[in-house]
BATOR-845930 format. One record per atom (N, C-alpha, C): residue number from 0; residue in three letters; atom name; x, y, z. Coordinates in steps of 0.001 Angstrom, whole numbers, plus 500000, padded with zeros to 6 digits. Atoms other than C-alpha are relative to their C-alpha. Layout:
% BATOR-845930
NODE  num  residuo  atomo       x       y       z
NODE  NUM      ALA     CA       X       Y       Z
...
This chain:
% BATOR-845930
NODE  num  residuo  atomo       x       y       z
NODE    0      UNK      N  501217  499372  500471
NODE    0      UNK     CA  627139  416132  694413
NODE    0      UNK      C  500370  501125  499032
NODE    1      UNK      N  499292  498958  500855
NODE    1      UNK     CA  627446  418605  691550
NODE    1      UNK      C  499392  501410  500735
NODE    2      UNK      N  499833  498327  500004
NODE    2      UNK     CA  627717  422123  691929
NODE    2      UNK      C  499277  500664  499562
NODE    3      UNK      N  500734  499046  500140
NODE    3      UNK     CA  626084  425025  691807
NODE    3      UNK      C  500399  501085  498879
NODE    4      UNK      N  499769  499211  501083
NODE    4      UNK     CA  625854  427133  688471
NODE    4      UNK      C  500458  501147  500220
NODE    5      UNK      N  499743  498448  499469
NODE    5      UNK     CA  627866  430239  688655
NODE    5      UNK      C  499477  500894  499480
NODE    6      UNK      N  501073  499273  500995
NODE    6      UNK     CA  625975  433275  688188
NODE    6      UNK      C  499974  500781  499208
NODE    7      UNK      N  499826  498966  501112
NODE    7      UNK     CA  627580  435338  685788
NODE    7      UNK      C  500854  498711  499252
NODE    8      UNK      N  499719  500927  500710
NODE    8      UNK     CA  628278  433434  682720
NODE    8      UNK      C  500952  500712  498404
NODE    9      UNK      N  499086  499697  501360
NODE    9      UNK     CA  630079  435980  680484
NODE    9      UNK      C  501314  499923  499738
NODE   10      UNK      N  498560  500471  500440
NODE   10      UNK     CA  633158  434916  680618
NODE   10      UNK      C  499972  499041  499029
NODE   11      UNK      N  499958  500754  500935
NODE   11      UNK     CA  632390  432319  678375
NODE   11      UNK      C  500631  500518  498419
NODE   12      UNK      N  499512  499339  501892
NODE   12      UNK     CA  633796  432516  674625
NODE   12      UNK      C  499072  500049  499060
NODE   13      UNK      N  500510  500103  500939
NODE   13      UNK     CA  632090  433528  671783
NODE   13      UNK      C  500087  499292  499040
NODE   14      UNK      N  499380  500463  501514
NODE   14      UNK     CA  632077  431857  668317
NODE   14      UNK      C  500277  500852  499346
NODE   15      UNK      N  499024  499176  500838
NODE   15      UNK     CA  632786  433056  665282
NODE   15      UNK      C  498641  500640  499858
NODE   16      UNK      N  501113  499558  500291
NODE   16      UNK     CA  629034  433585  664700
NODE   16      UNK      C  499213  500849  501079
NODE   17      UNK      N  500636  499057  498491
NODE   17      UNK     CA  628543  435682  668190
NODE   17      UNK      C  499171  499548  501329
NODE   18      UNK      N  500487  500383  498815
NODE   18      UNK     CA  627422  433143  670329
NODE   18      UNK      C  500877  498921  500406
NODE   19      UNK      N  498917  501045  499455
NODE   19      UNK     CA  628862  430799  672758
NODE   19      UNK      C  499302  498242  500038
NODE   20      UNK      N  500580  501585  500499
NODE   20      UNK     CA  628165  426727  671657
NODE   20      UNK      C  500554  499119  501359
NODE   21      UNK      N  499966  500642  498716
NODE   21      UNK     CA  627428  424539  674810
NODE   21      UNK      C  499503  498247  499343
NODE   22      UNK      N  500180  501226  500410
NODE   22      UNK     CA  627428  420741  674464
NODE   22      UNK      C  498643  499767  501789
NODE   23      UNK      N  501167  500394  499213
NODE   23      UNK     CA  623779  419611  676641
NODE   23      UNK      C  500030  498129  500121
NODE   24      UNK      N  500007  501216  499954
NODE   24      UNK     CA  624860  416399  678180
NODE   24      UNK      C  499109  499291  501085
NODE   25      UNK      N  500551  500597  498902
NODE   25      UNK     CA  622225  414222  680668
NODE   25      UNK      C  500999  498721  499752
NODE   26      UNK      N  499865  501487  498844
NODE   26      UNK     CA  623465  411003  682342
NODE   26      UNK      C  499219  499499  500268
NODE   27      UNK      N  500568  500470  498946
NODE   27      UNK     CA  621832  408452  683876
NODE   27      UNK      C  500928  499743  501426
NODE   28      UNK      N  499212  499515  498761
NODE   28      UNK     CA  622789  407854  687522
NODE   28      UNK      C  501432  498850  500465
NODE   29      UNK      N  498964  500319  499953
NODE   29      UNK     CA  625204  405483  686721
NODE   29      UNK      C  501017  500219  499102
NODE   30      UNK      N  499440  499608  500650
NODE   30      UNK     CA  627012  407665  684791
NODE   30      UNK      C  499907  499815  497987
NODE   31      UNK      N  500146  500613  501403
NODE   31      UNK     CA  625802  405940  681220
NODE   31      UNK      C  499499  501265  498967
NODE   32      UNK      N  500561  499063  500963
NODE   32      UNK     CA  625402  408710  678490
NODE   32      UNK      C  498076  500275  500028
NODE   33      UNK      N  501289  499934  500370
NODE   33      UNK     CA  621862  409646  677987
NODE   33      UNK      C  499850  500708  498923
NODE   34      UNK      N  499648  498769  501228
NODE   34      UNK     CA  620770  412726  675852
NODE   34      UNK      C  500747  501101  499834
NODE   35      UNK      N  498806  499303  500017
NODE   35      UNK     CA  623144  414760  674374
NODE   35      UNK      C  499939  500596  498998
NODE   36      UNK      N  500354  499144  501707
NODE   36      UNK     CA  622616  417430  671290
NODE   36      UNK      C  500900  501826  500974
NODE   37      UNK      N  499136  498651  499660
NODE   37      UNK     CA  624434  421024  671352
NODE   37      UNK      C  498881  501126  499718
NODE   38      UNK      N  500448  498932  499603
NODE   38      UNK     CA  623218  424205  672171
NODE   38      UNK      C  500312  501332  500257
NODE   39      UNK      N  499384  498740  499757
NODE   39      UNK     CA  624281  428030  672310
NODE   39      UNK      C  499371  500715  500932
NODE   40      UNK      N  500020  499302  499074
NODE   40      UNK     CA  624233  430146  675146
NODE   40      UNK      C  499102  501067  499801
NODE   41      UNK      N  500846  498618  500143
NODE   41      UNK     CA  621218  432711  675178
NODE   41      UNK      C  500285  501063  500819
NODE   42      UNK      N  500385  499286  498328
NODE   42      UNK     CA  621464  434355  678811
NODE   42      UNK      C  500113  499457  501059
NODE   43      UNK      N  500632  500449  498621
NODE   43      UNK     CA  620662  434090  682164
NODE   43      UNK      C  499183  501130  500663
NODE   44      UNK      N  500857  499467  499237
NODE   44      UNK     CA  618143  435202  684247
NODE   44      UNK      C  499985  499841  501641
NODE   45      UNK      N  500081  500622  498515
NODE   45      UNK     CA  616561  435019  687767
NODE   45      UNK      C  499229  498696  500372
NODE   46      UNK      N  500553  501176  500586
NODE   46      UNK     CA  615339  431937  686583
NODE   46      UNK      C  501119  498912  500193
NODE   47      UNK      N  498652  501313  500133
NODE   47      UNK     CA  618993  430281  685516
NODE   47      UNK      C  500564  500377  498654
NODE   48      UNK      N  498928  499215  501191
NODE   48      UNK     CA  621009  430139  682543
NODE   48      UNK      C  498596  499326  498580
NODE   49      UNK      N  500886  500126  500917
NODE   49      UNK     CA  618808  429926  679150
NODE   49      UNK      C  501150  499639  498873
NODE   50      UNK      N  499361  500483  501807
NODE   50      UNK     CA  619754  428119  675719
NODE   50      UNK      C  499434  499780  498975
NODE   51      UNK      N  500655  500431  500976
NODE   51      UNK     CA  618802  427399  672491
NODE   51      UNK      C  499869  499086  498999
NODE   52      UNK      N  499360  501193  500532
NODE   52      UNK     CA  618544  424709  670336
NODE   52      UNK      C  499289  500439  498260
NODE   53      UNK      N  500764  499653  501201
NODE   53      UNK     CA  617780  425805  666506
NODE   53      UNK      C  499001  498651  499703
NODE   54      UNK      N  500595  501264  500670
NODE   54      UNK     CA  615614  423315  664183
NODE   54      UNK      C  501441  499604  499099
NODE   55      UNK      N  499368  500180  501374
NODE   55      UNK     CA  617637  421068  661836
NODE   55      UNK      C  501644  499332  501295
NODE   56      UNK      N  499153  500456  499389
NODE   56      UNK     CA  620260  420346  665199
NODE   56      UNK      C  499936  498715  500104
NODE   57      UNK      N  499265  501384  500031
NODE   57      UNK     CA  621757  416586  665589
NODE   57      UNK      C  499978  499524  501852
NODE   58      UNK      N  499752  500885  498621
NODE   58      UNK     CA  621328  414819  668881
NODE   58      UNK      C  499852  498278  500213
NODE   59      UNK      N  500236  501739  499672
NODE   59      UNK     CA  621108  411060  670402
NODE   59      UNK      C  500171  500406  501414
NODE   60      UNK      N  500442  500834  498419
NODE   60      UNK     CA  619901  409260  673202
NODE   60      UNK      C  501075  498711  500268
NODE   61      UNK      N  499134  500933  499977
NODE   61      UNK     CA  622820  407717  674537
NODE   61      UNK      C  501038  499976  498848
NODE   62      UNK      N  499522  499958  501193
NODE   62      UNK     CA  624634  406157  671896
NODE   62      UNK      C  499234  499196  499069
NODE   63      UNK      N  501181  500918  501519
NODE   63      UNK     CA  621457  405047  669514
NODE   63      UNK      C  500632  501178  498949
NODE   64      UNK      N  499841  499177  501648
NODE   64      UNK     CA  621815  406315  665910
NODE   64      UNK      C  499740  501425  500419
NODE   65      UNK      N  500447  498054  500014
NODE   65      UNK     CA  621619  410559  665774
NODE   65      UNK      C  498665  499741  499321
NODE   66      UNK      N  501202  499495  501057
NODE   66      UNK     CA  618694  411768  664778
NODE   66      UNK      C  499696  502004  499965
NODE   67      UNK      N  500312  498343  500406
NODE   67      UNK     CA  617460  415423  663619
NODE   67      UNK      C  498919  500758  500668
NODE   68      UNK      N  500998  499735  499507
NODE   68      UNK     CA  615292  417710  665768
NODE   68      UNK      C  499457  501340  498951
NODE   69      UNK      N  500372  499570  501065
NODE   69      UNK     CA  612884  419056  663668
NODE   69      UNK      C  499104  501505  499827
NODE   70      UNK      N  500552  498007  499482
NODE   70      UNK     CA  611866  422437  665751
NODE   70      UNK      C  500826  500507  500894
NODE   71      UNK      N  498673  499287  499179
NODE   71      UNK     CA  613987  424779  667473
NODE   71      UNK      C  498875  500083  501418
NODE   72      UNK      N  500215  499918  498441
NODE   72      UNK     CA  613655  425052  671671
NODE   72      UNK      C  500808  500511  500484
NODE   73      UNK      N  499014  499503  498531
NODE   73      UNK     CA  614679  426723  674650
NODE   73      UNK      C  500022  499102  501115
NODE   74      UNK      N  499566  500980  498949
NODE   74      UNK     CA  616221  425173  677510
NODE   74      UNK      C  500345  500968  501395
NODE   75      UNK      N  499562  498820  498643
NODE   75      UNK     CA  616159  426911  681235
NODE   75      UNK      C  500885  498620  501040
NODE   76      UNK      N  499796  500658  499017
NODE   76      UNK     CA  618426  425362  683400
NODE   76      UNK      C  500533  500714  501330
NODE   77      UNK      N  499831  499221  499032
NODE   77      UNK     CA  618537  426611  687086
NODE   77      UNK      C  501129  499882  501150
NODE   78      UNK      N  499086  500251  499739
NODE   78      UNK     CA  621327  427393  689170
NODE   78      UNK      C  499979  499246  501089
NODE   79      UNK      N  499166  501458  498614
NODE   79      UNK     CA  620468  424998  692717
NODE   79      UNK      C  498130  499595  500160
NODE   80      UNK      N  500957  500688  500148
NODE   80      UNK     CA  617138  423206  691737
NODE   80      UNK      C  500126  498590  499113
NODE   81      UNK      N  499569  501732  500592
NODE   81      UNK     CA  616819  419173  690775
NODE   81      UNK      C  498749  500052  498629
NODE   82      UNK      N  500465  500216  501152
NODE   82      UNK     CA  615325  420249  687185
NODE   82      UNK      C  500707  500679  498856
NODE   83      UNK      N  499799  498917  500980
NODE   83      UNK     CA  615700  421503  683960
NODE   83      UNK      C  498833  500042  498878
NODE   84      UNK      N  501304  500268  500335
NODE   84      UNK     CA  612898  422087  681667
NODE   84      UNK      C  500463  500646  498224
NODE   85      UNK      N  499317  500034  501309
NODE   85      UNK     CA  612788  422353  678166
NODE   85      UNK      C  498280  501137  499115
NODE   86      UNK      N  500795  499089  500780
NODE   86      UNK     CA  610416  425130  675585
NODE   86      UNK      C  499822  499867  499134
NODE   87      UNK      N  499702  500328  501611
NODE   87      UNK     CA  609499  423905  672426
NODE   87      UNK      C  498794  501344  499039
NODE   88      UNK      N  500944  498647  500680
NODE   88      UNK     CA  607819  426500  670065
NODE   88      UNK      C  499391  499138  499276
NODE   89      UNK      N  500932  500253  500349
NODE   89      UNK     CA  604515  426293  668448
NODE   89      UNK      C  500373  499514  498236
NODE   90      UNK      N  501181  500844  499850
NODE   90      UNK     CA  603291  424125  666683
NODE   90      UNK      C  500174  499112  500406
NODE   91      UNK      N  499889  501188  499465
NODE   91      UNK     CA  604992  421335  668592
NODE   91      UNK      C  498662  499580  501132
NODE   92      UNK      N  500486  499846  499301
NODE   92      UNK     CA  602800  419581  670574
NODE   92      UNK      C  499755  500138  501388
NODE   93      UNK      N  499182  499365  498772
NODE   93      UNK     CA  604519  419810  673571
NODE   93      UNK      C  500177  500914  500604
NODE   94      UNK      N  499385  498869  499338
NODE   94      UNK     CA  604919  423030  675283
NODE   94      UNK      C  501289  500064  500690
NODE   95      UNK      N  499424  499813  498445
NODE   95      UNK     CA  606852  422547  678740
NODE   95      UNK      C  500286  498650  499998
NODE   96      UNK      N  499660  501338  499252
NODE   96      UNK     CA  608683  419294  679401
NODE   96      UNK      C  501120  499925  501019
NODE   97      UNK      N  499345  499752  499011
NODE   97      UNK     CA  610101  419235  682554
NODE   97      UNK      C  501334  498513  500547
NODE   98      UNK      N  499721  501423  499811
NODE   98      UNK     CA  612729  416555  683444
NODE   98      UNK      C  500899  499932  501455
NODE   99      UNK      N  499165  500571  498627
NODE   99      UNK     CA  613755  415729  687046
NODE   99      UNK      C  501413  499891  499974
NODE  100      UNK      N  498711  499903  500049
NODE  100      UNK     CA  617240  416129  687597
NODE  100      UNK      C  500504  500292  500675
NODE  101      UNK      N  499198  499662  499015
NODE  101      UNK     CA  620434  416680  689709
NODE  101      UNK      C  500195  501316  499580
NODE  102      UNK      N  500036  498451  500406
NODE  102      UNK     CA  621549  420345  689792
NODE  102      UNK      C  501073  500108  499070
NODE  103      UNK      N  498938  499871  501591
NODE  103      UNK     CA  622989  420926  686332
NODE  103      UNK      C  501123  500990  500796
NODE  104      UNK      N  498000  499913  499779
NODE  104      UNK     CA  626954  421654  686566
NODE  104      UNK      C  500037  500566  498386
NODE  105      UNK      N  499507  498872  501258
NODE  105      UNK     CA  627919  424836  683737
NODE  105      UNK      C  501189  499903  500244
NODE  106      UNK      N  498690  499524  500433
NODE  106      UNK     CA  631086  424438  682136
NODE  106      UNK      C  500303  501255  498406
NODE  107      UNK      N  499845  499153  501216
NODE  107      UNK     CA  632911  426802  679392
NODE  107      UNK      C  499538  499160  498922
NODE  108      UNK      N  500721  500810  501150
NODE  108      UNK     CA  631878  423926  677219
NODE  108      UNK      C  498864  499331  499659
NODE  109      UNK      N  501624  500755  499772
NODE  109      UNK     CA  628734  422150  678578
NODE  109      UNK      C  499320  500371  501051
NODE  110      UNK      N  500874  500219  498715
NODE  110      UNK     CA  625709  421621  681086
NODE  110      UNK      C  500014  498880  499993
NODE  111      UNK      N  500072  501840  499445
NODE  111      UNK     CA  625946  418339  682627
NODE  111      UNK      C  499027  499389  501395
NODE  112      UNK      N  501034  500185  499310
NODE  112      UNK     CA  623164  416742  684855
NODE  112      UNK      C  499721  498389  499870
NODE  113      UNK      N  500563  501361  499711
NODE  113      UNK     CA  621868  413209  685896
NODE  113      UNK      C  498221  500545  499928
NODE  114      UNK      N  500890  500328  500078
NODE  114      UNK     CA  618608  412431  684786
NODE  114      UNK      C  499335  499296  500768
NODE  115      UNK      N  500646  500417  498433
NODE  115      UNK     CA  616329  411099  687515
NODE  115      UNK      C  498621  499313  499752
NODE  116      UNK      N  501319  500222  500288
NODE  116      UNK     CA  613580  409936  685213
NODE  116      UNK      C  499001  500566  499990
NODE  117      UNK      N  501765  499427  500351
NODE  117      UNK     CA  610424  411797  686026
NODE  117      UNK      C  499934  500953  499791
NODE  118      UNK      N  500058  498823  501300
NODE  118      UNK     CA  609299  414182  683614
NODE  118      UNK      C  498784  500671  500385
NODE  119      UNK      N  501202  499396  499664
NODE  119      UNK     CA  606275  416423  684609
NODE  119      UNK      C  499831  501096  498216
NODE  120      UNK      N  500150  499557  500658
NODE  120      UNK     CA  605130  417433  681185
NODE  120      UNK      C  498282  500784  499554
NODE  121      UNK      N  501058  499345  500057
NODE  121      UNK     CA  602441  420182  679835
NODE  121      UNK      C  500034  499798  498046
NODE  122      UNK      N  499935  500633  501840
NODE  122      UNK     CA  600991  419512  675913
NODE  122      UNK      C  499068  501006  499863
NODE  123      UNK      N  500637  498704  500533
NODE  123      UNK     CA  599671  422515  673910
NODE  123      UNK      C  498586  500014  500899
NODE  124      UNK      N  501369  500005  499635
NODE  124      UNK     CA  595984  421478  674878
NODE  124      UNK      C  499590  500291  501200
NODE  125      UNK      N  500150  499728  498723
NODE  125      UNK     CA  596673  421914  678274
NODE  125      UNK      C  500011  499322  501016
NODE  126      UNK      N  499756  500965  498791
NODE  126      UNK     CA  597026  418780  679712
NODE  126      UNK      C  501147  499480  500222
NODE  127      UNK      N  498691  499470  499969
NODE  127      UNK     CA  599436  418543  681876
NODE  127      UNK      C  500248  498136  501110
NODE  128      UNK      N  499488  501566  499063
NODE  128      UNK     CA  601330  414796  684128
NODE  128      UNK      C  500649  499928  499857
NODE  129      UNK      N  498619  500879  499674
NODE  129      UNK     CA  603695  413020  685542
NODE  129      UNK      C  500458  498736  499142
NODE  130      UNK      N  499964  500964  501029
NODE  130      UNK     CA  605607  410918  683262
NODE  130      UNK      C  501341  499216  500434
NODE  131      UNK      N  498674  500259  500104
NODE  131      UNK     CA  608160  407894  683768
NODE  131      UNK      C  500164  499471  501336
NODE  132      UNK      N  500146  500765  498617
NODE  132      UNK     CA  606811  406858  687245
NODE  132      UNK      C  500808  498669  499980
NODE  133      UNK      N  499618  502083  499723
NODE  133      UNK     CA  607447  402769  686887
NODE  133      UNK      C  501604  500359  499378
NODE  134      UNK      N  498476  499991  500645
NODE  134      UNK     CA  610984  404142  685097
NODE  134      UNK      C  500749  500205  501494
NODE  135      UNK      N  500006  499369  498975
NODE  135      UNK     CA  611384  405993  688446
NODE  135      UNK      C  500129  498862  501785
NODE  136      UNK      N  500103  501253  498964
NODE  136      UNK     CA  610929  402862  690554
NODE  136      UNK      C  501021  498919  499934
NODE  137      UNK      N  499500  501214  500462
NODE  137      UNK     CA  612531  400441  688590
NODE  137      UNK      C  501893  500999  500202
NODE  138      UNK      N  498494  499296  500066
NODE  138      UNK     CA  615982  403010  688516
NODE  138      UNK      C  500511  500086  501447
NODE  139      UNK      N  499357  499934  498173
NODE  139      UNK     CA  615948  403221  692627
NODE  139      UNK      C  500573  498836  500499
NODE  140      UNK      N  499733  500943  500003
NODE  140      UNK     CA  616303  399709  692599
NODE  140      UNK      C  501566  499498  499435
NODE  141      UNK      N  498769  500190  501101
NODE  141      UNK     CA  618958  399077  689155
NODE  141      UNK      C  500737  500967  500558
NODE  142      UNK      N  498918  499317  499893
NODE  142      UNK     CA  620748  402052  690095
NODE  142      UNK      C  500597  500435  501716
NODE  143      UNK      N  500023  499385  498790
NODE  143      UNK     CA  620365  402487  693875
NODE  143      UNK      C  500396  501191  500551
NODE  144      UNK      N  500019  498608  500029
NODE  144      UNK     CA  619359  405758  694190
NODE  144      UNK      C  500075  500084  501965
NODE  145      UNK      N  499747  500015  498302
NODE  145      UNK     CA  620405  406641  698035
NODE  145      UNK      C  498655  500966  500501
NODE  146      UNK      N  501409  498993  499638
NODE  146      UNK     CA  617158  407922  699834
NODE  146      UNK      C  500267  501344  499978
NODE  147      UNK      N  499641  498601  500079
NODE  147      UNK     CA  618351  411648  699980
NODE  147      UNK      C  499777  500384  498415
NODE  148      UNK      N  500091  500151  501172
NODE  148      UNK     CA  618237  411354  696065
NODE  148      UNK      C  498847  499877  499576
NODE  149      UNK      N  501686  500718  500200
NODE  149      UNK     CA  614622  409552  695890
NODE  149      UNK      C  499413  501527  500819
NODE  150      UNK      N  500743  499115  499331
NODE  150      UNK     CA  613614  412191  698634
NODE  150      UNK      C  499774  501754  499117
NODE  151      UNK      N  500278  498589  501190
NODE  151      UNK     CA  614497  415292  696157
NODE  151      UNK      C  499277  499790  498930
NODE  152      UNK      N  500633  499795  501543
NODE  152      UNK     CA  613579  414059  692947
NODE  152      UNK      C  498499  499880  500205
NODE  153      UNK      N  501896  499999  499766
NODE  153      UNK     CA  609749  413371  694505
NODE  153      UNK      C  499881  501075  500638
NODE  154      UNK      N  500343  498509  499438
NODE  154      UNK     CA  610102  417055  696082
NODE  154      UNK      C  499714  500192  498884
NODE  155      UNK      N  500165  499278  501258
NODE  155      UNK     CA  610932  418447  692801
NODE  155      UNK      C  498737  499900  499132
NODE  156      UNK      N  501214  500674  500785
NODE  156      UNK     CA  608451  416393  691088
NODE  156      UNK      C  498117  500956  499830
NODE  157      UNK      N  501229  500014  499461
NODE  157      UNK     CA  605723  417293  693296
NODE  157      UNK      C  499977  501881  500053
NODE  158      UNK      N  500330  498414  500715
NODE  158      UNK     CA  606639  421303  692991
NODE  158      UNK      C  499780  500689  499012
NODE  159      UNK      N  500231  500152  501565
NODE  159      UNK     CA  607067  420906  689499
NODE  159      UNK      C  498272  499903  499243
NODE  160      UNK      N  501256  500695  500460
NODE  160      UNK     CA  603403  419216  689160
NODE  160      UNK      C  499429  501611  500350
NODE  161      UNK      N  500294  498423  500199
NODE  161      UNK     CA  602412  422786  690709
NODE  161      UNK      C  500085  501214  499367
NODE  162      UNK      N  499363  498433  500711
NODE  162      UNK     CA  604331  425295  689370
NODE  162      UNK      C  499685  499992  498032
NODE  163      UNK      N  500538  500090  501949
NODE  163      UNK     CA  603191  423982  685194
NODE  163      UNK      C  498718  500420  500083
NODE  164      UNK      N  501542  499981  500036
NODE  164      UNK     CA  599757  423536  686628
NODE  164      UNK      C  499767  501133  499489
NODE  165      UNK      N  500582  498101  499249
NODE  165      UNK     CA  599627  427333  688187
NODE  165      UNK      C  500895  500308  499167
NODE  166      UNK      N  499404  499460  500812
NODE  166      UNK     CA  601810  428123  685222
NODE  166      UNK      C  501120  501463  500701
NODE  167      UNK      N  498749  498742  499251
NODE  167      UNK     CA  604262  429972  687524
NODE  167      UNK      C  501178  500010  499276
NODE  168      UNK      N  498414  499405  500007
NODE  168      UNK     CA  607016  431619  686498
NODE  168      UNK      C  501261  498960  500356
NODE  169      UNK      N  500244  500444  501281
NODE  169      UNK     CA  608993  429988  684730
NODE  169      UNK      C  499254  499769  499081
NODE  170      UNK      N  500817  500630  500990
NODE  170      UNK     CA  606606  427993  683221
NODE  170      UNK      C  498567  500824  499772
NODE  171      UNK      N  501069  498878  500559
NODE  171      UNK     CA  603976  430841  682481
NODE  171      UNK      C  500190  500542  498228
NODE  172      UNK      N  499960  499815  501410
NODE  172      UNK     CA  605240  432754  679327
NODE  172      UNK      C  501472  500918  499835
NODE  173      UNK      N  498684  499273  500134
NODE  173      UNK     CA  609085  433801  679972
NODE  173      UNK      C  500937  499654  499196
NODE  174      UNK      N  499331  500551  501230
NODE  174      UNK     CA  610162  431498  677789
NODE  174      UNK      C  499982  500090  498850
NODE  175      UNK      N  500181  499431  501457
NODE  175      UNK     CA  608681  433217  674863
NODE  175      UNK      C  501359  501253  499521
NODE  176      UNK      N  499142  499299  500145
NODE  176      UNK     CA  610819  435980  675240
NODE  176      UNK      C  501438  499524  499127
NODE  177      UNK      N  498782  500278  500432
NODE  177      UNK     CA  613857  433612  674654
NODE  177      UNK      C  500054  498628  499261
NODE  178      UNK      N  500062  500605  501127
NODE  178      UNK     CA  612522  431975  671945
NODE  178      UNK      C  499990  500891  498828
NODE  179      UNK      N  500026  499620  500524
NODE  179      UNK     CA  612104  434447  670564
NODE  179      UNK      C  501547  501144  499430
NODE  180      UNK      N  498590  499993  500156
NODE  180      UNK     CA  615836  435386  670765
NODE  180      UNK      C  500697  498987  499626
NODE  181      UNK      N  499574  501430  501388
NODE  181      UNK     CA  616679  431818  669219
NODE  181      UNK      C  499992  500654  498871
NODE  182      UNK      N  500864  499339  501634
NODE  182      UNK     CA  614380  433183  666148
NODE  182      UNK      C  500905  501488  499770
NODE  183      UNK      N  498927  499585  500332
NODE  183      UNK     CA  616736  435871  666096
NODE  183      UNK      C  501102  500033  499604
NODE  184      UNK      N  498930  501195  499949
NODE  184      UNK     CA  619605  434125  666197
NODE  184      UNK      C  500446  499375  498518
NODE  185      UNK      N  499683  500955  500827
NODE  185      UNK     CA  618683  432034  663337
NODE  185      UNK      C  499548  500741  498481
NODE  186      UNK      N  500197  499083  501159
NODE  186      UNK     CA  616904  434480  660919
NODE  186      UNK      C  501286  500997  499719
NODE  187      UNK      N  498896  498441  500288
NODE  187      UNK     CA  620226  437067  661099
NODE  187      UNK      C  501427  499825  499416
């Protein structure tokens, strides 16, 4: 089972440009690449560790063709919870996409995590669901997810579906803050 994020993270190295560059790798649960784009180290909180992803960064799904993301985001990932959730700034239409997951594993070079399929996402307008169900079914099966596995990721799910609703903390407005330290970042 992976490990628990340690909670001071400054030991890490800087670049040359003053921040420290983290490779953001998911899995699926049989180890098969998933998504994977790079990311620099913002912080951490009592939240988890925070990142950023400018506009104009290079990622892929798996190994399909790269493609270009075309707005910068924050990324909270927490140190012993089965998510990580993702912040996209306005005007995406997306807000909050949450994605089910094993407990991300921080190295000096990456965050690494199994993807678990279900996504509890919130969209500017306000509406907010579960996404990725029948993916979610069909993966317990193909990948044989061991019930202890199935039994978290439908906890998470189902606290998740709360905590966007009721816009709790996290997912309220803490993530502005460290978007707005991206936008720093990238204007300086």
């Amino acid at each position: 089972m992976p490990k628990r994020i340690p909670p001071i993270l400054s030991h890490l190295p800087l670049g040359s440009d003053g921040v420290t560059d983290l490779a953001i790798v998911y899995r699926k649960y049989d180890e098969s690449l998933h998504w994977n784009f790079p990311g620099v180290l913002l912080g951490e909180d009592e939240h988890g560790v925070w990142t950023g992803h400018r506009k104009g960064i290079v990622g892929r799904k798996g190994h399909e063709p790269k493609f270009v993301y075309d707005f910068p985001f924050v990324m909270l990932f927490p140190r012993n919870a089965w998510w990580t959730a993702s912040f996209n700034a306005y005007p995406h239409q997306t807000e909050v996409y949450v994605d089910v997951t094993t407990v991300p594993v921080v190295s000096d070079v990456d965050i690494t995590m199994i993807d678990l399929d279900l996504d509890v996402i919130r969209k500017t307008d306000g509406r907010i669901f579960l996404d990725d169900a029948d993916e979610f079914q069909e993966h317990q099966v193909r990948f044989g997810y061991p019930p202890d596995v199935v039994e978290q990721a439908e906890r998470a799910a189902e606290w998740l579906m709360d905590a966007v609703t009721e816009r709790r903390e996290p997912f309220g407005r803490v993530h502005r803050g460290w978007l707005d330290k991206l936008e720093g970042l990238v204007t300086r």
